[in-house]
ZAMARGU-4260 file (C-alpha; in steps of 0.2 Angstrom, whole numbers, plus 5000, padded with zeros to 4 digits):
<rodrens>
0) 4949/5039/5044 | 4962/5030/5036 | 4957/5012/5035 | 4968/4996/5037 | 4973/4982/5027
5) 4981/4964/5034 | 4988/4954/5022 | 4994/4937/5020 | 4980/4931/5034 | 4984/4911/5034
10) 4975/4905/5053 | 4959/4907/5062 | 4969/4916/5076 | 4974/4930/5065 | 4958/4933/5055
15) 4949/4934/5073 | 4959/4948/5077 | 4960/4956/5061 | 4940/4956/5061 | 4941/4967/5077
20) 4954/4980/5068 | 4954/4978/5051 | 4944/4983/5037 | 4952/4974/5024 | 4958/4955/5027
25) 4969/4950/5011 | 4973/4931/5006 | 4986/4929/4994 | 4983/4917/4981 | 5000/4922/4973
30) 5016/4910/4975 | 5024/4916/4991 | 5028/4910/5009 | 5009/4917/5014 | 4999/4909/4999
35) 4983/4899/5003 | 4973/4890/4992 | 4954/4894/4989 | 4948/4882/4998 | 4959/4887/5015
40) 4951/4907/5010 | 4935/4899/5009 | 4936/4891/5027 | 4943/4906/5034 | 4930/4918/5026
45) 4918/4909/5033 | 4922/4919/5050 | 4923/4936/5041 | 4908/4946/5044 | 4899/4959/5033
50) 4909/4972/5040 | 4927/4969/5036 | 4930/4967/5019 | 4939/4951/5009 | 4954/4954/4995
55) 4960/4941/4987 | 4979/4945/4981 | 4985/4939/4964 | 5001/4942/4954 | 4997/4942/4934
60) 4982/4931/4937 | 4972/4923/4922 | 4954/4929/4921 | 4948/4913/4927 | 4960/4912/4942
65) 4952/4928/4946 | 4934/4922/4943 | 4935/4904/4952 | 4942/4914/4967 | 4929/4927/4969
70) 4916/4913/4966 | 4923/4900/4978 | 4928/4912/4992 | 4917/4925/4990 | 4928/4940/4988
75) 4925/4957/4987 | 4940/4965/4981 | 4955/4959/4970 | 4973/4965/4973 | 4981/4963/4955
80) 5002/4966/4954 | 5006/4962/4938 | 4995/4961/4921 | 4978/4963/4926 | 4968/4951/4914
85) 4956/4955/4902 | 4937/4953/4904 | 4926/4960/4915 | 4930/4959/4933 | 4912/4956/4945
90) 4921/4965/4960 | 4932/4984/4965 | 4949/4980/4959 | 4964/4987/4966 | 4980/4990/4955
95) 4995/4985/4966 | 5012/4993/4958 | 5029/4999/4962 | 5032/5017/4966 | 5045/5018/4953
100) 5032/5013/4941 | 5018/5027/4948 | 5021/5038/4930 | 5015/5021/4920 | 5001/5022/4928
105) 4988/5017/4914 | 4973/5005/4917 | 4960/5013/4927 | 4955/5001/4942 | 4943/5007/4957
110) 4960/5008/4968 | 4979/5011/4967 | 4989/5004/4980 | 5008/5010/4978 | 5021/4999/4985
115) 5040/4995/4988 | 5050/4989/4971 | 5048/4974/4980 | 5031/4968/4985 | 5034/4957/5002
120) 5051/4960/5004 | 5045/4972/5022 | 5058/4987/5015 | 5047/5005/5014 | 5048/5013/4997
125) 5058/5031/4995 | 5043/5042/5006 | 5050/5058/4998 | 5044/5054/4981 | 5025/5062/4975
130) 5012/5051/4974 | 4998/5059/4964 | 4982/5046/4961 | 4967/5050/4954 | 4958/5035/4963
135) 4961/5030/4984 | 4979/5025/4988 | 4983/5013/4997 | 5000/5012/5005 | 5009/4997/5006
140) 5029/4991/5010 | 5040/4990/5025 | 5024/5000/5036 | 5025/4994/5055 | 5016/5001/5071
145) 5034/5012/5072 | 5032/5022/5056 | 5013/5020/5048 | 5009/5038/5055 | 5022/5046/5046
150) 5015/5037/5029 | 4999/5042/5034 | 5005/5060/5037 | 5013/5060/5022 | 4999/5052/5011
155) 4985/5053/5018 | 4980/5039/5009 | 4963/5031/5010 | 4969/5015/5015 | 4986/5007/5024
160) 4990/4988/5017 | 5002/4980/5032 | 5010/4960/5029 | 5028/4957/5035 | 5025/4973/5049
165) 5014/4961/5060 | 5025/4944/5058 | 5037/4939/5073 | 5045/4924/5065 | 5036/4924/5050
170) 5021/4923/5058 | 5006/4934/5060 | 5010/4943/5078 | 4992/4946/5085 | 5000/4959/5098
175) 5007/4967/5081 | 4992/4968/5074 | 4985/4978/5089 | 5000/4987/5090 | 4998/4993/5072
180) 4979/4998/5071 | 4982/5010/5087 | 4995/5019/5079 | 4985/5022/5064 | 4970/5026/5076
185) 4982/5038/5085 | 4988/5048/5073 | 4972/5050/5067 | 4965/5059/5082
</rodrens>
């Protein structure tokens, strides 16, 4: 079953309905129009249970940015684009990278999530390109309820990371959100 990743969760509303359909909720502590602090992750983790998993997203982070946000808002995965720090990291890390750079591909992290040039930007990558990882993929970039089962029948990838495709507005879309996790339900069955 290919799991699901919401990302850039910023209200209560949205992480209530992401904990019924998800099983990754991502916070993004990187500059962008969807960043929180730690202490508005912390809050909304605090409604999280057990079962769906917390990612904190970071570009180029310092080790200690990494540390204090695991600490404060108890993650258990980071989403590294960018240089991933040095030091030893306390929780899975998942390598976030444009597909054009999949051959440079060095630093051995517990996941590789492949995503559009731009991360963000909502615009799918080039599907026809061969994505070989020696790890579990996650796919990322321009996927909406419309098109996330032809990534996932083109993939198969372990996971599916979905921002901008469940905005209206700018805006986490709860209706979206539903949309989305039945069509990744409905193409697996």
């Amino acid at each position: 079953m290919t799991r699901i990743k919401f990302c850039g969760l910023r209200e209560r509303e949205h992480v209530e309905a992401a904990v019924r359909l998800a099983d990754y909720i991502g916070f993004v502590f990187a500059k962008s129009k969807r960043q929180v602090t730690l202490e508005e992750a912390a809050r909304l983790r605090r409604d999280i249970p057990s079962t769906v998993q917390v990612v904190g997203v970071f570009v180029s982070p310092t080790y200690q940015q990494v540390i204090d946000a695991v600490e404060q808002v108890e993650l258990d995965l980071v989403q590294i684009h960018g240089t991933i720090p040095d030091g030893k990291i306390p929780v899975p890390t998942i390598q976030a990278i444009p597909v054009t750079d999949i051959a440079k591909v060095e630093q051995q992290t517990d996941y590789l999530l492949v995503d559009a040039p731009v991360a963000g930007s909502g615009e799918t990558f080039d599907w026809s390109r061969d994505i070989q990882a020696e790890r579990p993929l996650f796919i990322a970039g321009g996927l909406t309820a419309d098109n996330v089962g032809e990534a996932i029948k083109r993939y198969q990838p372990f996971a599916v990371d979905v921002s901008s495709g469940i905005e209206t507005d700018g805006r986490k879309d709860s209706i979206k959100m539903q949309a989305f996790a039945d069509a990744v339900k409905e193409r697996e069955a």
